[in-house]
Each structure stands twice: as structure tokens, then as C-alpha cells.
C-alpha positions as CSV (number, residue, x, y, z in Angstrom):
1,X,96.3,63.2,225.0
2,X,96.3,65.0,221.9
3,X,99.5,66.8,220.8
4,X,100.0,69.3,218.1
5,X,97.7,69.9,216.0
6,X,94.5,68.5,213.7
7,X,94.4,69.8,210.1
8,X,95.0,66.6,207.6
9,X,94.1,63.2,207.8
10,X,98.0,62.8,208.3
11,X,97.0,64.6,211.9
12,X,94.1,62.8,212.4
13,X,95.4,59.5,212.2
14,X,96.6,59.1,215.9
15,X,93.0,59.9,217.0
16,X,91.7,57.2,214.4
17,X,94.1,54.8,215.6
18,X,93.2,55.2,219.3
19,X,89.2,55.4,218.6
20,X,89.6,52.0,216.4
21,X,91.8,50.0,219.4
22,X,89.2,51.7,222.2
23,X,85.9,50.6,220.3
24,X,87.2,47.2,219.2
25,X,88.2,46.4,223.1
26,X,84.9,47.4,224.4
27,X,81.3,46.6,223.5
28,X,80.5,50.5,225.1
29,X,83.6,52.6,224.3
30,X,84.3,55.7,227.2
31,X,86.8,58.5,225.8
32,X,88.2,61.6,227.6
33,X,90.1,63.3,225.4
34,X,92.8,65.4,226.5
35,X,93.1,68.5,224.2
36,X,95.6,70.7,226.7
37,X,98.9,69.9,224.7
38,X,96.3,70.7,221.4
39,X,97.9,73.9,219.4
40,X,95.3,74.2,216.7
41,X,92.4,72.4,214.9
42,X,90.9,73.4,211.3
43,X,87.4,72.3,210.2
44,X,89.5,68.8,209.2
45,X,90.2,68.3,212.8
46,X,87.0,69.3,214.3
47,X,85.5,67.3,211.6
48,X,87.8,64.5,212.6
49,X,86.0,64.7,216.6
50,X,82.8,64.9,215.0
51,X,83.2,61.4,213.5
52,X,84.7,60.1,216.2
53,X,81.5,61.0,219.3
54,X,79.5,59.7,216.1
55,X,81.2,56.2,216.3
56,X,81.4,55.9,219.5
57,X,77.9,57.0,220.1
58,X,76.5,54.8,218.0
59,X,78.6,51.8,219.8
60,X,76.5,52.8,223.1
61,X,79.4,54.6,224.7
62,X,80.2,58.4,224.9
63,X,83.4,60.8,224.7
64,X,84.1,63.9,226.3
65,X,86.5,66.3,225.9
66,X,89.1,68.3,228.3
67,X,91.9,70.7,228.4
68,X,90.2,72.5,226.0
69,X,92.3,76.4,226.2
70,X,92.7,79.8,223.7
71,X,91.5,79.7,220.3
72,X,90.5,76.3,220.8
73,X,88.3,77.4,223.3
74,X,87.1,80.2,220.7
75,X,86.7,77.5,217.8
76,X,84.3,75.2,220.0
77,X,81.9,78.6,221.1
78,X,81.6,80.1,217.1
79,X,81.0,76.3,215.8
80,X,78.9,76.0,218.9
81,X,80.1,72.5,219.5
82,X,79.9,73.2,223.1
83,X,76.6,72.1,222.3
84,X,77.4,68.7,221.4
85,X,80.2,67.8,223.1
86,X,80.5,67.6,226.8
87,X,83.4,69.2,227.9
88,X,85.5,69.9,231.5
89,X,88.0,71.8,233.0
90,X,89.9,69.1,233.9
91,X,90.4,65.4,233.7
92,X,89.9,64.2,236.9
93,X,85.9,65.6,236.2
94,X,85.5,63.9,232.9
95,X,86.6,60.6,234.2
96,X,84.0,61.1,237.2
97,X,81.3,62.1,235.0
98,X,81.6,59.3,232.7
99,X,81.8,57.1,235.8
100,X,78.5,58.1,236.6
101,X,77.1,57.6,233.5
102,X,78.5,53.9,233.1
103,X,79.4,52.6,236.1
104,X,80.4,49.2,234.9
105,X,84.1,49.9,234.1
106,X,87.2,52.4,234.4
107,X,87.1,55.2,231.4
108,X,89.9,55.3,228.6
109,X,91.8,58.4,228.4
């Protein structure tokens, strides 16, 4: 779960830090990323996601994003990342959806 918010690279680092451990444990990374507890995000932070799907992505696996709320909400329509990233109302959904879509192992939240 991400806390706070993402505007530097100082912010970004816990996200780095978790996509580096997740993708060097397994050969197709799964993420949810919880962004309920989330306050704010600049262009730095959704810059920061965008790099993130990329690695992953390119590693075979896939992210997805919930808890997604307010102005975050508004951010991810005007930037029209909706179209790019998969995201759900809740957890449990994002966990089963990714499930689906690689069946061979739990998914990393």
C-alpha cells in the first residue's frame, strides 16, 4: 500500500524499492497496488507508475491499481491513464483478476 504521497524521487523510492524486490523474485512479476491511503500524486509520481507497468510489462507480468479515490480519481480521467492502467474498486477484485490472468501463482500486493 502506498501512503502519502508521490511528487520526488524521495517519494518514489518505496515504490522502486518494492517493484525491484517483486521483479527480482519472480520471472513474471503480479502487482496490485493499493492507492487508498494515497493523498496526492504530481506528474513525478504518475510518471513514477508509468515506469513501473513498463518494467513489469516487459518482465511478462502485469500491475493493476486499486483504492484509487478524489482527485486521484480526477488525475487518472484528465491524463486518461484509465486507459492504460487496469484499475478496481477494491482489492479483493484485482487479486482475482490477476488470478485469472496468470494462474500459476498468488499475486503481490
Amino acid at each position: 500500500m502506498l501512503e502519502g504521497c508521490l511528487l520526488t524521487p524521495a517519494h518514489n523510492k518505496k515504490l522502486n524499492e518494492f517493484a525491484a524486490q517483486v521483479m527480482e523474485q519472480y520471472s513474471r512479476p503480479r502487482l496490485v497496488l493499493d492507492l487508498s491511503q494515497l493523498k496526492y500524486m504530481n506528474s513525478e509520481g504518475l510518471s513514477a507508475l508509468l515506469k513501473v507497468l513498463t518494467r513489469v510489462r516487459l518482465k511478462g507480468g502485469d500491475m493493476v491499481l486499486t483504492g484509487i479515490h478524489g482527485t486521484l480519481e480526477e488525475i487518472f480521467l484528465i491524463t486518461r491513464l484509465t486507459h492504460i492502467f487496469r484499475i478496481y474498486s477494491n482489492r479483493s477484485e484485482a487479486v482475482e483478476d490477476l488470478n485469472r490472468s496468470f494462474p500459476d501463482r498468488e499475486s503481490t500486493s
